[in-house]
C-alpha positions, 0 to 999 in steps of 0.5 A, a space after each residue: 835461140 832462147 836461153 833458159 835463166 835460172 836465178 835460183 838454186 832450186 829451178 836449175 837443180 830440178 831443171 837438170 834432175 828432170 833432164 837426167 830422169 829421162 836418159 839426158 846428159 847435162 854438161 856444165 861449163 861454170 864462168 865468171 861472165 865476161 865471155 869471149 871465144 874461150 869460153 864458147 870453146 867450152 860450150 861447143 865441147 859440151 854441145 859435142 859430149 852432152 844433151 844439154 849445156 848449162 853455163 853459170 856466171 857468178 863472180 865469186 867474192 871468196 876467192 879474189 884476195 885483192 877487193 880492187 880486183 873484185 870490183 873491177 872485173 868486168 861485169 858483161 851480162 847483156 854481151 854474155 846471154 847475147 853470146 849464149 844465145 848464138 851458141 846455142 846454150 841451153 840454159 844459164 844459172 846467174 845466182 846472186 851473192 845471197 843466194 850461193 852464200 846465205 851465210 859465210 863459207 870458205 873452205 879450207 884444202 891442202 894438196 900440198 904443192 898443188 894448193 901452196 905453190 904459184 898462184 896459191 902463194 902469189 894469191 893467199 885463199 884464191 884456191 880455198 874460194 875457187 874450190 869452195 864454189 866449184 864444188 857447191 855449184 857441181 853438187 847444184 847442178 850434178 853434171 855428167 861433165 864440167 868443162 874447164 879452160 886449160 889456161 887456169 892450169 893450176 886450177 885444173 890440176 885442184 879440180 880434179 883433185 877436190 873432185 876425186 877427194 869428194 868422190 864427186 859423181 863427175 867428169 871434169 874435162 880440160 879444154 885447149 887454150 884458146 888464142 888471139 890471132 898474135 898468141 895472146 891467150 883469151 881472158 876476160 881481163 883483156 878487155 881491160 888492156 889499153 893497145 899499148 899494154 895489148 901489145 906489151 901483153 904478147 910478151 907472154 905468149 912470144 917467152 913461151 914459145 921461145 921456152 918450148 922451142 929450146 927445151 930440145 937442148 936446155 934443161 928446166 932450170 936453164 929455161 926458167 932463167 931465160 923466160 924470168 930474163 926475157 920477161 923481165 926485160 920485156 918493156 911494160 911486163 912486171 913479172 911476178 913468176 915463171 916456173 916449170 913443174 911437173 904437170 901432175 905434182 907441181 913439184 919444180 924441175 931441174 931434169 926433164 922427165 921421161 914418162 911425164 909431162 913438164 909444163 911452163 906456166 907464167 904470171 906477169 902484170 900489165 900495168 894494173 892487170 895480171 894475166 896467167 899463161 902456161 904452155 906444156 913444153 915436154 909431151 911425155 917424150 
């Protein structure tokens, strides 16, 4: 099945008017590129809800704040229309640097420990770039729905903040994580993991589901200290955090809550490499 490519703010923005004139929804499922199984998982969501898919990749300068990362993230465009193509996908928005930025743009947003906390503070201006271009490609292609990966936890959380703050005219729908068949969580920076630091990496999964498993009789600040001793005795893992915070407000937990969810969420180096992970461990119980 052919994919239709779209270079160029105005061909996707009519592509998807046009489709909507006619009682047809669009979903929207926005990517770096570099796709894998976690992804599809996305397009099949949006297969299942909406008339038609659209998929951006775009490597969005604005919101990495290490240039060495910038420059290595894998670049994948033959393997990723390949991957389009077998799903099905109808079309896919590819635009260049230039065209999303004629000129500099960054906003700024404040959502508190939404914005501040975790990967706001590890990761200065990530949340500003990444809020930025989300929000510049949902008013491109004005989506029915957008379909984001529940392992970017936080990003989430902000997303669906930016977009009730901007009254945007969208659904945005969290997707399960999808994972390896050892627990490792599906990123597109896998592929940078030699087998050694492959394996290392199941340190992540294996101190989440350690955590989950012994929230029945310890309270948060017990756990966080075991996942920070698991994760930091785990050989070829240097961790950078690991929390566990109220699902909604990001506000750290000391007790349990009752009619809210707590989840854990986890940020670790293999070697050159950081790779995010979270589990929710508390399910309104």
């Amino acid at each position: 099945m052919s994919v239709v490519v779209f270079e160029k703010i105005t061909g996707v923005r009519r592509w998807s008017e046009d489709l909507q004139a006619k009682g047809e929804s669009v979903g929207f499922v926005p990517t770096m590129g570099a796709l894998h199984q976690g992804h599809m998982s996305l397009i099949d969501r949006a297969k299942d809800a909406c008339d038609h898919v659209v998929v951006s990749i775009f490597v969005n300068p604005t919101q990495f704040n290490n240039s060495e990362d910038l420059a290595n993230y894998p670049r994948t465009y033959d393997h990723d229309i390949g991957l389009l193509k077998s799903v099905g996908c109808d079309a896919l928005f590819y635009p260049s640097i230039p065209e999303m930025y004629p000129k500099p743009e960054k906003k700024h947003w404040d959502f508190g420990l939404l914005t501040s906390s975790l990967e706001g503070f590890y990761r200065p201006g990530h949340f500003d770039g990444m809020l930025t271009i989300v929000q510049k490609l949902l008013e491109i292609v004005s989506p029915k729905q957008a379909f984001f990966g529940e392992k970017d936890f936080q990003q989430l959380a902000l997303i669906r903040k930016m977009v009730e703050v901007e009254s945007l005219p969208v659904e945005i729908v969290g997707c399960p994580i999808v994972r390896e068949h050892d627990g490792l969580a599906m990123s597109s920076r896998n592929v940078r993991l030699n087998e050694k630091q492959r394996i290392e990496a199941l340190a992540i999964s294996r101190t989440l589901r350690r955590v989950n498993e012994e929230s029945a009789f310890s309270n948060p600040q017990e756990l966080v200290r075991r996942g920070m001793d698991l994760l930091s005795d785990a050989p070829g893992v240097r961790l950078e955090y690991f929390a566990i915070v109220n699902a909604a407000t990001f506000q750290p937990l000391t007790e349990w809550p009752e009619n809210e969810e707590a989840v854990a969420l986890v940020a670790v180096y293999i070697g050159e490499i950081r790779l995010i992970d979270n589990m929710v461990i508390n399910k309104k119980r």
